[in-house]
N, C-alpha and C positions, 0 to 999 in steps of 0.2 A: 504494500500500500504506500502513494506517493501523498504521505501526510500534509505536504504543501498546494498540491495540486487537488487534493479533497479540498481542500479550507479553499483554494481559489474560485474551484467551480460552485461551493456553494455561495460565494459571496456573489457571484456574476449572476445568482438569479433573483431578482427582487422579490423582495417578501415584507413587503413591511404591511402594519398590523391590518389583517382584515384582507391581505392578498398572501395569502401563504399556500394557495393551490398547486403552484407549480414548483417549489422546493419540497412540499409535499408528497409529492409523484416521485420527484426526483431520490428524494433518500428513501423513500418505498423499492422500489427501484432497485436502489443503489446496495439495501441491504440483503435483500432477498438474492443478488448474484452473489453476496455473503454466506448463504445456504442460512439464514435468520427466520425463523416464522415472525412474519411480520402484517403486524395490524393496524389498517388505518381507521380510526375511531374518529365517527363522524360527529363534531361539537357545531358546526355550522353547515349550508350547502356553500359547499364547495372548502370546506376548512376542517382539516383533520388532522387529530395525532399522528405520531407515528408509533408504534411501539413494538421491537422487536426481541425475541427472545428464543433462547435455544430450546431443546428437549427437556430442558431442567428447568420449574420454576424457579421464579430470579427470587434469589435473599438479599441482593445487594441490587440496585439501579440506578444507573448514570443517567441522568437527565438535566435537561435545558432546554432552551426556548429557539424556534426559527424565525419567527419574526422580528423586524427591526422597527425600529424609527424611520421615518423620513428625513429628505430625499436620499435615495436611491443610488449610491455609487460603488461601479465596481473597481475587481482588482485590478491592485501593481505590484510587485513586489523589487525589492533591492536587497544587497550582501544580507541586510539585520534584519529588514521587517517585511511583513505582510499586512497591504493597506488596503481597506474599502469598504463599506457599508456593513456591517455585522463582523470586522474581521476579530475582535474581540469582545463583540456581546452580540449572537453568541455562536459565530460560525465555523472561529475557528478553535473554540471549545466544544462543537458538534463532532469538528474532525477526529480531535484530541479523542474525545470520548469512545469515539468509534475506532481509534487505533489503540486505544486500552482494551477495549474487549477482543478484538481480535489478540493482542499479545497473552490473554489473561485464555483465553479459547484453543490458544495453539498449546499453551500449558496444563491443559488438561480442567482450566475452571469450567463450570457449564453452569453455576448458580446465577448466574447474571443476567442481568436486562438492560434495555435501553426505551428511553421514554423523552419525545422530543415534542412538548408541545407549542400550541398555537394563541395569541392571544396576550402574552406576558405583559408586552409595553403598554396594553390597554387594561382591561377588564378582566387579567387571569381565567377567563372563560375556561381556555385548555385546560388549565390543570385540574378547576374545578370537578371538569368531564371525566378526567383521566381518575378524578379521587371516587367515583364512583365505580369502577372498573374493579373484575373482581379479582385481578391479577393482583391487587395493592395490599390483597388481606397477608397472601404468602410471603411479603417482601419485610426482611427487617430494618433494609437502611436503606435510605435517598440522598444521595450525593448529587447535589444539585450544584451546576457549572453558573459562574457568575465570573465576572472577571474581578480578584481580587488580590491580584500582584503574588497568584502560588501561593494566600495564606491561608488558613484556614478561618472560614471566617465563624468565632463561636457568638454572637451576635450581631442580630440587623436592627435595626431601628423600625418602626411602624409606622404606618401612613394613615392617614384623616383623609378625604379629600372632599369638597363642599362647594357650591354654590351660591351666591347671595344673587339674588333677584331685588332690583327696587322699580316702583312705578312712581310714574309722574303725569303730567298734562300737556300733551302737542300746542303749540303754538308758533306764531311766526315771531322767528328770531329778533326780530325789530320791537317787536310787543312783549317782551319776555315776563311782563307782569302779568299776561293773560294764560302763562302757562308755569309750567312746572316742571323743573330739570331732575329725572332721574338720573345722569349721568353727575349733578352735584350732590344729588342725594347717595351716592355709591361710595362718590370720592368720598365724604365726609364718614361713612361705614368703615370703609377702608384704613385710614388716616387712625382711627380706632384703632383696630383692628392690630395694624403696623407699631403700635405704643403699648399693647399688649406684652403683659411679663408673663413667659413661657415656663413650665416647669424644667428642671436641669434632673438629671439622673449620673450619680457618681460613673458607672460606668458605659453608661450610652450618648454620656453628654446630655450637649443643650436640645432644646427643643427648636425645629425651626419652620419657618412659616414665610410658602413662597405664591405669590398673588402670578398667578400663571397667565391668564388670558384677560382680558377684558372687553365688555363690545355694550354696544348701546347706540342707540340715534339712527337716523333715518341720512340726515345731509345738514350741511353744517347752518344752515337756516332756518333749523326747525330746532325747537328745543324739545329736546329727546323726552319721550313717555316711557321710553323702558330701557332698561340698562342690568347690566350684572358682569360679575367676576368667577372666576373659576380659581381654586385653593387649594394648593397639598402642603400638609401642616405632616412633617417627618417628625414622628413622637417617640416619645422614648420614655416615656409611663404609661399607665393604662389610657384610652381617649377620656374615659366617663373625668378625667381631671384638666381635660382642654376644652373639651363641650359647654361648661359653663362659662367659663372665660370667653369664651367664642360669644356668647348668646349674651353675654354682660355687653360686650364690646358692641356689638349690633343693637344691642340694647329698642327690639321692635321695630326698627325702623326700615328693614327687610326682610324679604323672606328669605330664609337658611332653609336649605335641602343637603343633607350630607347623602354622598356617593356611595361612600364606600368607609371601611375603616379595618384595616390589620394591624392587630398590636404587635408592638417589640417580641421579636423571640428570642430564646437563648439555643443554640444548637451544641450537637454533640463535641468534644475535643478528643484528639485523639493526643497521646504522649509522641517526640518527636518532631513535629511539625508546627513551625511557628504560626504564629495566632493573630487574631487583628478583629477588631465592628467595624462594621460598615452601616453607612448611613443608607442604604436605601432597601427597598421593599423586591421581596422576590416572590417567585410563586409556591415558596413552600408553606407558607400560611393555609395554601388550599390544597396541599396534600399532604395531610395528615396520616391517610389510612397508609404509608407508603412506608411507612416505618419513621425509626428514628433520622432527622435529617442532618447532613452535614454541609455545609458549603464552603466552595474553593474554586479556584480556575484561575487560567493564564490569562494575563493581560491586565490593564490599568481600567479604572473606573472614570479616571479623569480623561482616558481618548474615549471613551463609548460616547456615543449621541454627538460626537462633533465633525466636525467635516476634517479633521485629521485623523480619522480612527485608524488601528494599526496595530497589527501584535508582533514581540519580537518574536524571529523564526527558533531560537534559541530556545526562550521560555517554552513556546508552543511542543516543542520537543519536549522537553523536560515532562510538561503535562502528563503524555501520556505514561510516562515511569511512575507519576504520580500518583495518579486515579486505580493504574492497577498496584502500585504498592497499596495504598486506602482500601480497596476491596478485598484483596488478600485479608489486611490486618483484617479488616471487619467480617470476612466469612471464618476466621480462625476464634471468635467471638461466639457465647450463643445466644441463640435469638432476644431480640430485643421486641417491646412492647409499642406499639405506632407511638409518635411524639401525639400531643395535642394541643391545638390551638384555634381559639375565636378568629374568624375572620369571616368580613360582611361583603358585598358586594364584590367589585376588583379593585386592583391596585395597583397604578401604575407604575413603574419601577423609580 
């Protein structure tokens, strides 16, 4: 297996969230000339898992996500790195993965699986699909691929994600005492909102709160009747201690709709392997039934989602020594009891 040229071609096919049809096909495909029984499990038309596994129900399961963010670019490669839309969250932690089981498979393992879903950078839809699959009751651990510089990551942070909606009264721009500005009614929610003292947690740190989208208005002559903000608040206490503060802040003078909410987890440590939190949200929150979960993978957090994303060829290599040393350790283990964890709607990462 040419581990660079896996990770190229899958980054040459676009997949970002809610087009993941044809990387779908693709490692369907791709694993089955593997000799993999492989399941595409359908969680939308036209949007499916992947999920493949030998003769042996899997104890151990490498999984990640195929879809990206937007826009859309593919590879390059030079001496050090492999560049282009997913090459490290999370395509060329797909490859990895897939070149761990093969090493782990030529060695006589057969406990293992692989589980690739769809959906991560939006609504976790996939995983949620996959957590009812009944392949997840057999499985003791999920090592789920995330790009976290090779550490292991034994906690994430948790995400909120909310809405504020306000109204107002159209009018012409000229007249503005005949109408009513929802978009100054927002900002001044806002403004609130931004002066908020966030809870701090000794080991997940601060709490942070990022005003993502904003829209309202019709044209710049009308004063705007409706207006709202979109909100992901990365927590690191339970929500039910941001939720007030939140609704203090707003204090009525909008409507709040929360999205979505996954609390902070703690995930398993293995001895040996350096450690590290990570602030953002994964889809292990919505697969619980999968056993206890671990999180790790090649590549930086700080290139994902930007228009230089890139993984070293180096690390990327390393990966796969790494995933099958971690499934070893953990099949030599015995079984463990599914992790468990509250989580509401999706979360975007």
């Amino acid at each position: 297996m040419n581990l660079f040229a896996l990770a190229r071609s899958l980054i040459d096919i676009p997949s970002t969230t809610g087009a993941e049809t044809e990387v779908g096909h693709f490692l369907s495909s791709y694993l089955k000339s593997l000799n993999y029984r492989v399941e595409a499990q359908q969680v939308a038309e036209g949007r499916t898992n992947i999920i493949a596994t030998t003769n042996a129900p899997p104890r151990v399961t490498l999984s990640t996500h195929m879809d990206t963010v937007p826009p859309h670019f593919s590879s390059r490669e030079d001496d050090k790195y492999i560049h282009g839309r997913g090459a490290c969250d999370a395509k060329g932690i797909i490859a990895a993965q897939i070149a761990a089981a093969e090493q782990l498979r030529a060695g006589g393992v057969a406990e293992i699986g692989l589980l690739f879903t769809v959906d991560e950078e939006a609504g976790s839809d996939g995983a949620r699909a996959a957590n009812e699959h009944p392949l997840a009751s057999s499985c003791g651990y999920l090592i789920n691929g995330e790009p976290t510089d090779s550490k292991l990551a034994i906690g994430s942070k948790g995400s909120l994600r909310l809405r504020i909606k306000t109204e107002g009264r159209a009018a012409h721009s000229a007249y503005p005492e005949h109408g009513q500005s929802a978009i100054d009614k927002l900002l001044d929610v806002l403004a609130d909102i931004r002066k908020s003292v966030w809870p701090t947690d000794e080991f997940f740190g601060e709490t942070t709160c990022n005003i993502g989208t904003i829209k309202g208005g019709t044209r710049a002559n009308v004063v705007p009747a409706e207006a709202q903000a979109d909100i992901q608040i990365r927590l690191v206490t339970p929500a039910a201690r941001v939720k007030p503060l939140l609704e203090t802040a707003v204090g009525g003078r909008a409507h709040l709709e929360y999205l979505s909410v996954a609390e902070p987890m703690s995930m398993l440590a293995v001895p040996g392997l350096a450690q590290c939190a990570v602030r953002f949200t994964t889809d292990i929150p919505y697969l619980t039934n999968w056993g206890a979960p671990l999180l790790v993978g090649p590549g930086s957090i700080l290139d994902a989602h930007t228009e230089h994303e890139r993984i070293a060829k180096r690390e990327l290599s390393e990966a796969v020594n790494l995933y099958a040393r971690l499934v070893r350790t953990l099949l030599a283990r015995a079984p463990r009891e599914p992790q468990q964890s509250k989580a509401e709607g999706g979360g975007e990462k």
